[in-house]
C-alpha positions as CSV (number, residue, x, y, z in Angstrom):
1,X,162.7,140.0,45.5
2,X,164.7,138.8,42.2
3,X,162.4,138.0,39.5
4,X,163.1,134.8,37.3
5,X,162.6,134.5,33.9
6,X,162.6,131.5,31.4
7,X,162.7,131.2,27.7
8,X,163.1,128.0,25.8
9,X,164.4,127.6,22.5
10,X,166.5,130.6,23.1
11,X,168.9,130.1,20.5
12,X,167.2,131.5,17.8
13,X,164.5,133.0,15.8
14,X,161.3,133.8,17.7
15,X,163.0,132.8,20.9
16,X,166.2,135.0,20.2
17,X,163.6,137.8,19.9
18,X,161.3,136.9,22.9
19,X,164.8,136.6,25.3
20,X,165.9,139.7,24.0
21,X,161.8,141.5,25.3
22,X,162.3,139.2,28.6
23,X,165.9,140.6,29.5
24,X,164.4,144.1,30.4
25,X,161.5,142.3,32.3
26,X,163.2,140.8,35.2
27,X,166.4,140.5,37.4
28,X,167.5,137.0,36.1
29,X,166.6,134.7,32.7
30,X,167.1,131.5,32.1
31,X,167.5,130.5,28.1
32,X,167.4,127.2,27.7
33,X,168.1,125.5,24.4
34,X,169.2,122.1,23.1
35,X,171.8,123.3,20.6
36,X,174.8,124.3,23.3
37,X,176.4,126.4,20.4
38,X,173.8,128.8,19.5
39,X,172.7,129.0,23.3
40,X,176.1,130.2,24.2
41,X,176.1,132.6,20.7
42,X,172.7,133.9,22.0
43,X,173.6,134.4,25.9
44,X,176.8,136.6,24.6
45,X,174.9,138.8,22.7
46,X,171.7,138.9,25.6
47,X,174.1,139.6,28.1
48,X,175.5,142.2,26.4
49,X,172.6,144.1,25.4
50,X,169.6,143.2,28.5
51,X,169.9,144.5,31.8
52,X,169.2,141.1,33.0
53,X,171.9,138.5,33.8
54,X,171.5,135.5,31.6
55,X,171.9,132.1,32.7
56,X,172.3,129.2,29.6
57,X,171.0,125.8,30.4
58,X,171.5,123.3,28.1
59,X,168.1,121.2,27.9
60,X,165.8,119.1,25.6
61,X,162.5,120.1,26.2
62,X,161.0,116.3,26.4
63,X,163.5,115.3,28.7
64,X,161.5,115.2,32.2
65,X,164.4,115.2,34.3
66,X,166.2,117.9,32.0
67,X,163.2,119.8,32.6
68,X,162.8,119.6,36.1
69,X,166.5,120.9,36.2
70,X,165.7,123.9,34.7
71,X,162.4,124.6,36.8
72,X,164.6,123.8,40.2
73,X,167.2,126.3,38.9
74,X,164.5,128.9,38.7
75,X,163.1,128.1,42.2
76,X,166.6,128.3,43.1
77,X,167.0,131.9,41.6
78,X,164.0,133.5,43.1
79,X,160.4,134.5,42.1
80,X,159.2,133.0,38.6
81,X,157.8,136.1,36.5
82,X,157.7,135.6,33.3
83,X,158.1,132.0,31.0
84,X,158.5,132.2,26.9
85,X,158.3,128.5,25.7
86,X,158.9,129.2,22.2
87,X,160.9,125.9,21.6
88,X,159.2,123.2,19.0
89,X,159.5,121.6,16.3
90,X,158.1,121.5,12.5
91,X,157.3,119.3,10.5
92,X,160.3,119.1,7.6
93,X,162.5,118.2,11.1
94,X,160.7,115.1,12.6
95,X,158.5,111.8,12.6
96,X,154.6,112.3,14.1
97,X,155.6,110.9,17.3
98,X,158.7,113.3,18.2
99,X,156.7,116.1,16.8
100,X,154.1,115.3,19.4
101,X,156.6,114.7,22.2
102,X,158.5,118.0,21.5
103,X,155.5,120.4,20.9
104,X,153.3,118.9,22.9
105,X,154.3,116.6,25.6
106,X,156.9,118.8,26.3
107,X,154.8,122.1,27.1
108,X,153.0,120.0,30.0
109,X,155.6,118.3,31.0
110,X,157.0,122.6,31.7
111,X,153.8,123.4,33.0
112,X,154.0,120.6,35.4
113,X,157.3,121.5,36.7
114,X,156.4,125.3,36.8
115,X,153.6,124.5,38.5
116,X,154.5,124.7,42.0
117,X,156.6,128.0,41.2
118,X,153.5,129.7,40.0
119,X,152.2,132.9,42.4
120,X,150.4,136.0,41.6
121,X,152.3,138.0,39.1
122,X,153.5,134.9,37.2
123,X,152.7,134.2,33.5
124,X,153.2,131.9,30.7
125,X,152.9,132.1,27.1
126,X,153.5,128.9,25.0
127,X,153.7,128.7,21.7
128,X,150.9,127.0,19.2
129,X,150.5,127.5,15.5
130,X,148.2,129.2,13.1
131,X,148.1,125.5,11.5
132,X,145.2,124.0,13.0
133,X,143.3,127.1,12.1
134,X,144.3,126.6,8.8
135,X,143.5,123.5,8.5
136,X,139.8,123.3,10.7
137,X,140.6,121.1,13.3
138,X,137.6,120.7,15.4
139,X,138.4,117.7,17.8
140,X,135.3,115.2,18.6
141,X,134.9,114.7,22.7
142,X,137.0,111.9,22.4
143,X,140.0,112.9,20.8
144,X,139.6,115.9,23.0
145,X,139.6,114.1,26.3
146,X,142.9,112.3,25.5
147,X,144.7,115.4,24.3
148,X,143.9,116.7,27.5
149,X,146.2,115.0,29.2
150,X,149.8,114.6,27.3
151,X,151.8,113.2,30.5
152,X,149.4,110.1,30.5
153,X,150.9,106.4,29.5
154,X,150.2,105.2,26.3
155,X,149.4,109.0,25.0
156,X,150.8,108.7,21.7
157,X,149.1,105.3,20.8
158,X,146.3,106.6,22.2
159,X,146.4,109.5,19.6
160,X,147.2,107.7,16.7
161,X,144.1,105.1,17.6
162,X,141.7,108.0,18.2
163,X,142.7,110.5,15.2
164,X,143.4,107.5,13.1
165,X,146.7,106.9,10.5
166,X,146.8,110.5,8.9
167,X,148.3,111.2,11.8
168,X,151.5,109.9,11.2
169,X,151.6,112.3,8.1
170,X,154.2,114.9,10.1
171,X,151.5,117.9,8.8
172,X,149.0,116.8,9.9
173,X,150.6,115.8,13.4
174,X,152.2,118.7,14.0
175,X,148.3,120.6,13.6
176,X,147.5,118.8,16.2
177,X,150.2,118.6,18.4
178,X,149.5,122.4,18.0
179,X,146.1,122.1,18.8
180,X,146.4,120.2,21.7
181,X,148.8,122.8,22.9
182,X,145.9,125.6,22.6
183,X,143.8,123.1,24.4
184,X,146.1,122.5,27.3
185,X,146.7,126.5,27.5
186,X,143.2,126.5,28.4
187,X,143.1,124.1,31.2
188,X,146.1,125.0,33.1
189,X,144.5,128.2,33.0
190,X,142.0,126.9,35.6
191,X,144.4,125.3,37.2
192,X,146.9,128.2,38.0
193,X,144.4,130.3,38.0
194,X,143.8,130.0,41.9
195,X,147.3,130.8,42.4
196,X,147.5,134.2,40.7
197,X,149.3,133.1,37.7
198,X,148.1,133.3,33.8
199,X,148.8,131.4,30.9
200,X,148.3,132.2,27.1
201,X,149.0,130.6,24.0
202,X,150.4,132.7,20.5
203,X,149.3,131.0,17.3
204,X,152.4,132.6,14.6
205,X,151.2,132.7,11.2
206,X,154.8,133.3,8.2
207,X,157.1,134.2,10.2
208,X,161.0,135.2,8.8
209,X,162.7,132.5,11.0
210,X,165.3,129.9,9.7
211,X,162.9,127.4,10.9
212,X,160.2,129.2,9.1
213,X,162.0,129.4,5.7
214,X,162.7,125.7,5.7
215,X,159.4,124.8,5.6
216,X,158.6,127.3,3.1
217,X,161.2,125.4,0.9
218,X,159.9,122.1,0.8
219,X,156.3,123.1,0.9
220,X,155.0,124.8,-2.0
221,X,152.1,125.7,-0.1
222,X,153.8,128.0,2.2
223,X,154.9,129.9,0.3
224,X,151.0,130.6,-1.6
225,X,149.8,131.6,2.0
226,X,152.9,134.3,2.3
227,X,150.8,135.6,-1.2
228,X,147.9,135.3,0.3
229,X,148.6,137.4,4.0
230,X,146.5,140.5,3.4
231,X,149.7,142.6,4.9
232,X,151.8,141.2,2.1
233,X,154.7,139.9,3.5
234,X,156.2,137.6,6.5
235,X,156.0,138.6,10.3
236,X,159.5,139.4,11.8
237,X,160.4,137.6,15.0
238,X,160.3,141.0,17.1
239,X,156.7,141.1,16.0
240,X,156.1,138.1,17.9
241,X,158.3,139.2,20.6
242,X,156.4,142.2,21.3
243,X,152.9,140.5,21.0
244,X,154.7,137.8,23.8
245,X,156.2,140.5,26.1
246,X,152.4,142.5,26.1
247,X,150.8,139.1,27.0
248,X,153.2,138.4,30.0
249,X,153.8,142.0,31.5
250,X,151.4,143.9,34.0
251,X,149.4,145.3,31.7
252,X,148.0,142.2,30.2
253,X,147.1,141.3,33.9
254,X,143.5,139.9,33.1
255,X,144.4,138.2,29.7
256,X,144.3,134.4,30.6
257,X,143.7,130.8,28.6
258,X,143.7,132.3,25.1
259,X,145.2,131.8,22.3
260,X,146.8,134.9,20.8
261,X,146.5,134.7,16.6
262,X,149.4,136.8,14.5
263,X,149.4,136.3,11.5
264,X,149.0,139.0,9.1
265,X,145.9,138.5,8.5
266,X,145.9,135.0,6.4
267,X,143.7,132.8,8.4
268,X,140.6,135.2,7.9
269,X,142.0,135.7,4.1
270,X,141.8,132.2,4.0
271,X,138.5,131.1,5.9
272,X,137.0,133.9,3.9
């Protein structure tokens, strides 16, 4: 049996680090990325060091049929194992309603596609955001039962109507798109669950990314809550690479619809 993994936004940062945990997990990985340039930096350097062979695919992660691509490639390949979707977006990059389709829209339109690949053994983590955390998000039952479904028509008007114009602010849309990522987690939990597969959700808090250290330089406030992590400092990527890896491997065989919080500690310094 050859066991398939995936990792999105492989090019980089968190997902650089999760690819290079994956590539000693299974017999084939698929890193997928949008920027072709890094990908194929980042495959040269997997292939060199994992025992896994590496397989690039180009793909933007709200792209349905770029998406279904990469899951039939993985059918293709043999048994899905393990699945990093580290790729997103932040808000110094986008508008609200590309934040939304990227962080959130995208992750079901994966699970979808992964869907029919799931059997016992296989598990997900997707990646949410200590953000809403931070910032209390507590949806009301009807804000709730529209994030609940991402794929449906009309889903971003829907959102704005039901969350109201703050929303547009890209902050506050990518807490939520975050949110409704840790709420999705949850339900596709049930639904793989009969299949044998798990899925969990990792919330990073300061993490030393490139993507991370853009934000902290256009928002003040970022940088305060660095100050404020009771550890003192930023995580490293391998941090959340090894938190990812213990959440998909064997021994984290009865870990399922959670969200996984690493942050150093600054949510709790900050909730009090």
């Amino acid at each position: 049996m050859t066991t398939v993994g995936i990792v999105t936004g492989a090019g980089r940062g968190m997902g650089l680090s999760c690819a290079e945990r994956l590539s000693t997990m299974v017999d084939v990985l698929l890193v997928a990325d949008l920027d072709k340039e890094t990908l194929a930096t980042a495959s040269d350097a997997l292939a060199a060091r994992g025992s896994a062979r590496i397989e690039p695919i180009v793909v933007d992660i709200s792209d349905a049929d770029g998406v279904a691509g990469l899951a039939a490639r993985a059918g293709e390949l043999g048994t899905l194992r393990a699945v990093a979707h580290v790729a997103g977006i932040s808000p110094t990059m986008a508008d609200w309603r590309r934040i939304f389709t990227v962080d959130l829209i995208g992750t079901a339109l994966l699970a979808r596609e992964l869907r029919p690949l799931v059997t016992t053994g296989t598990a997900t983590v997707c990646f949410a955001s200590m953000a809403p955390v931070l910032a209390g998000i507590a949806a009301e039952p009807a804000v709730a039962e529209i994030l609940d479904d991402p794929l449906a028509e009309g889903f971003l008007d829907a959102v704005r109507e039901a969350v109201g114009p703050s929303v547009e602010d890209p902050g506050v849309a990518y807490s939520w798109a975050k949110y409704g990522v840790k709420q999705f987690v949850r339900r596709e939990a049930v639904r793989i669950g009969a299949a044998g597969g798990r899925i969990c959700s990792v919330s990073p808090g300061m993490i030393d990314t490139p993507q991370g250290r853009q934000e902290a330089e256009q928002h003040a406030s970022m940088q305060a809550l660095v100050a404020r992590t009771p550890l003192g400092r930023t995580g490293r990527p391998e941090e959340l690479a090894a938190v990812v890896a213990f959440a998909l491997s064997d021994e984290a065989s009865f870990l399922n619809g959670v969200d996984l919080l690493v942050d150093g500690g600054v949510c709790a310094a900050a909730r009090g």
